[in-house]
VEXVEX-771015 format. One record per residue (C-alpha): x, y, z. Coordinates in pm, whole numbers, plus 32768, in hexadecimal, padded with zeros to 4 digits. Layout:
BEGIN
XYZ ...
***
This chain:
BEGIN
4EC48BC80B31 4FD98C850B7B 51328BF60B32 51598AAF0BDC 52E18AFC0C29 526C8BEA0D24 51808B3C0E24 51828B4F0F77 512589B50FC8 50D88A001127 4FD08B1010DF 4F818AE20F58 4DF68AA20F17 4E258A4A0DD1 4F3E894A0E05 4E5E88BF0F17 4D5388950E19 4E2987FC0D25 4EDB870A0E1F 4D8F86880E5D 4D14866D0D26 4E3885720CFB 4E1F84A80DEF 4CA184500D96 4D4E83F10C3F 4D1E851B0B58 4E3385B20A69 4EA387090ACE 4EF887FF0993 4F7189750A03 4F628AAC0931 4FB68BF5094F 4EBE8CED08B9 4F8E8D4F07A4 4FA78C07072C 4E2F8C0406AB 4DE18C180547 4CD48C08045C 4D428B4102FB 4CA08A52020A 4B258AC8029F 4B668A77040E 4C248AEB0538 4D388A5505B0 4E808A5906A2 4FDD89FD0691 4FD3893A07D8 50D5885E0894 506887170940 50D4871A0A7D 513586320BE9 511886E40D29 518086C80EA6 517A876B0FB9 52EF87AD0FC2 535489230F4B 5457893F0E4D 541B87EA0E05 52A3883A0E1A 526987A10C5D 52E186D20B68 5296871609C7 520485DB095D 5197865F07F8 511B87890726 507F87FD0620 4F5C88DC0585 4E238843061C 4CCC88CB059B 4BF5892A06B0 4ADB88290644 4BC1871406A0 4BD68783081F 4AE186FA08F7 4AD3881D09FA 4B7E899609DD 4BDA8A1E0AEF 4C268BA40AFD 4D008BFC0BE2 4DD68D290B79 4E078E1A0C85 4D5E8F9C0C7B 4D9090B00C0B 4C79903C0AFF 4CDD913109D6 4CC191280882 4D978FE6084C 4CC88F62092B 4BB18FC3088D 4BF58F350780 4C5E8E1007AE 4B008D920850 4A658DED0724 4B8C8D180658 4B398BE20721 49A48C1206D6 49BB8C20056F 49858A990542 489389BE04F4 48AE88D405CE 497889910714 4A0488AF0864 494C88D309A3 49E58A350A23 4A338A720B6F 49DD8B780BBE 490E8BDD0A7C 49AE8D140988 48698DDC0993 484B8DE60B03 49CF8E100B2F 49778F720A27 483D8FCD0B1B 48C88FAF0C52 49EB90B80C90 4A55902E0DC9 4A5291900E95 490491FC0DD7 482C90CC0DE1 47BA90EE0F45 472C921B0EF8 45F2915E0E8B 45BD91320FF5 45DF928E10AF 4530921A11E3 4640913011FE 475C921D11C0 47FA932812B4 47B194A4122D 4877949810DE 489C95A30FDB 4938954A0E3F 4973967C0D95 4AA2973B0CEC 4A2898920D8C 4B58991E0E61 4A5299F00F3F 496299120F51 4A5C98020FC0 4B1498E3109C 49AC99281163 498497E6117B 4AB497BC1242 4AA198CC134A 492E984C136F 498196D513EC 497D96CD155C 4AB195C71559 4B5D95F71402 4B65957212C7 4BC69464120A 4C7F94E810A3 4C5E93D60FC3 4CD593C70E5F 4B9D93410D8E 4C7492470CF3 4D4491F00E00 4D9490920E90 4E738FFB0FA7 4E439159108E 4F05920A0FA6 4ED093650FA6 4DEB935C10CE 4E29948F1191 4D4F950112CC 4D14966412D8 4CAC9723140F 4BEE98841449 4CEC99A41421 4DEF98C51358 4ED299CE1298 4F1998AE116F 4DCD9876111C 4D9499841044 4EE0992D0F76 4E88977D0FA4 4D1B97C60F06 4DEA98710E0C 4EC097600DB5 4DB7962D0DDD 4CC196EC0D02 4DBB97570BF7 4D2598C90C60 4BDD987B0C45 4BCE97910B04 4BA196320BAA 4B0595A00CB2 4B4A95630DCF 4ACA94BF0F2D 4A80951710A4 49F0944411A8 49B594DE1302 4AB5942213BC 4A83933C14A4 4AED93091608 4A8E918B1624 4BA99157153F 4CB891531631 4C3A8FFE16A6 4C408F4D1550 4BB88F6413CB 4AE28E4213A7 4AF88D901271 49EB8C88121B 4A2B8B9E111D 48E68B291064 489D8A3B0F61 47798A4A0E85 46C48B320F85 47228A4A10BF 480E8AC0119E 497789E211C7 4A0F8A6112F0 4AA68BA81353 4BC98C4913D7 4C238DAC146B 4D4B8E5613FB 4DD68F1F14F1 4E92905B14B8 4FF39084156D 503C919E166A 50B192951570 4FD092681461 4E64927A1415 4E45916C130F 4DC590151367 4E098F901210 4F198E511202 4FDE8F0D10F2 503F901211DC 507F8F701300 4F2E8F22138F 4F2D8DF91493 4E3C8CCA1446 4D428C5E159C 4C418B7E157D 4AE88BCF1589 49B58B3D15A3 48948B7414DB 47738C4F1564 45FB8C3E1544 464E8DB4149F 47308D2513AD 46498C071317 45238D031314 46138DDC1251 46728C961175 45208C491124 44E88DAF10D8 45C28DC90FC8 45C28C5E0F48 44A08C7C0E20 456B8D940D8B 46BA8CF40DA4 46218BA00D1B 45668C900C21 46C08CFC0B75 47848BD70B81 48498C1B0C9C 48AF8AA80D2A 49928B4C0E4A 49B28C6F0EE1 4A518D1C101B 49A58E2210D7 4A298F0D11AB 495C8F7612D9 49F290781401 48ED90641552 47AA9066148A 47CC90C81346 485D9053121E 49609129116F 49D990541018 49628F0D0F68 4AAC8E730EC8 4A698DBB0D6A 4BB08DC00CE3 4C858CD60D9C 4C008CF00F12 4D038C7B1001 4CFD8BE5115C 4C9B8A8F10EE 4DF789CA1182 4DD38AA012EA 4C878A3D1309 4CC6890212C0 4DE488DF13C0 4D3489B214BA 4C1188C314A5 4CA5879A147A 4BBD874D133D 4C4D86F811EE 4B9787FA1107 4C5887F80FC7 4BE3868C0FA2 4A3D87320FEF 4A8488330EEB 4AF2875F0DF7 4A2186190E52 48EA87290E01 496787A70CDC 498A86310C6F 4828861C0CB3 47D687350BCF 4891869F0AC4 47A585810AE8 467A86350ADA 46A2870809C8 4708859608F0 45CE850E0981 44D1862309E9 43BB850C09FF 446784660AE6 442E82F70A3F 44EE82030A2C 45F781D808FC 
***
């Protein structure tokens, strides 16, 4: 994860997850990517045993640490934040090479496949008109043709940074299509914008291909991001026929590569990102709904410990 020091408790997924996985009686380790390492055959982290509660600045206690090879954990749980680069890269392919890996959550090969801004693309009927490419023209075309904008996203980036919305006859586009495609050497992305967006985001939170809950995040007055990170408010939402047609839609190929939970993003009817890396939203739901979903997540994951010690199911 990312360093521990710097959690928000009140908003946090991953400190949700690992309160819960306390309180049904599990140890909690924490690393930091950087602290992987491969030595003596098998991968391995320097990892701190931790405490946690729900009180920030107070929020852990160090219990213990050491260098802990990764075939002593029961369950592995990825949750480093994008931009996935090359250290990130790398280090799902550091925590594969063992013989006998933990239960990943979610699993390196589908965290490689699944660039969180790209992966949708497998779907186009689902998406809004969308052009990838590091072709100033072509890009800039794309703009003035969009009825209602654009969406400028970086391909790599996370949290709504970066996200610009671009209208016809915009004098910066020309220079912003500049910069985001380091002049026409990288890619990058545009999504016809869309107007239902003023009334909320929706992220749905699904596990193993079955929807949790979900929550809009709506975008304040002056700004056209819904995401939390940049100031996006939380509202509950309910769950649509639309959105567990869309759920079932995409759950064989998110069970498929190992992708135990996942966040989609959906504006009106169509879906704009699947989140892989460490999707968010989990604690507003939960609050919004009145549901304690850390304790589902990790309850399931529990289960799919269990099953992968016993796949016969028979008694030991």
């Amino acid at each position: 994860m990312d360093p521990l020091e710097r959690v928000l408790v009140h908003h946090d997924t991953t400190f949700a997850l690992m309160l819960a996985t306390q309180a049904r009686g599990n140890r909690v380790l924490c690393l930091e990517q950087h602290q992987l390492l491969h030595a003596h055959g098998r991968p391995a982290a320097h990892a701190r045993e931790v405490e946690v509660q729900p009180v920030q600045g107070a929020h852990f206690r160090v219990v213990g640490g050491r260098t802990v090879a990764l075939e002593e954990l029961d369950v592995l749980w990825l949750r480093k934040d994008p931009p996935v680069d090359t250290a990130f890269l790398h280090a799902t392919q550091l925590v594969e090479a063992s013989t006998c890996p933990p239960l990943f959550v979610n699993a390196p090969a589908g965290l490689r496949g699944a660039s969180e801004h790209l992966w949708a693309l497998r779907f186009p009927d689902l998406c809004p008109p969308t052009l990838v490419s590091a072709d100033v023209a072509e890009l800039r075309d794309f703009v003035e043709s969009a009825p209602a904008g654009v969406v400028l996203k970086p391909v790599e980036g996370h949290g709504g940074e970066g996200v610009v919305l671009l209208h016809r006859g915009d004098r910066n586009t020309a220079s912003l299509l500049e910069l985001y495609t380091r002049r026409g050497t990288e890619w990058t992305m545009l999504q016809h914008y869309l107007p239902e967006a003023r009334a909320g985001d929706k992220r749905i939170l699904v596990l193993d291909g079955e929807p949790l809950g979900a929550v809009l995040r709506v975008p304040r007055a002056d700004d056209h991001r819904g995401n939390m990170a940049a100031g996006g408010a939380p509202v509950r939402a309910e769950l649509t026929a639309e959105d567990r047609a869309l759920c079932r839609r995409l759950a064989p190929h998110l069970r498929a590569e190992g992708l135990h939970l996942v966040g989609l993003d959906v504006i009106g009817r169509c879906l704009t990102e699947v989140n892989v890396t460490s999707p968010t939203g989990l604690l507003e739901i939960s609050r919004l709904d009145g549901t304690p979903l850390a304790e589902r997540v990790v309850a399931h994951v529990e289960q799919l410990l269990e099953r992968r010690r016993n796949p016969t199911g028979r008694s030991t």
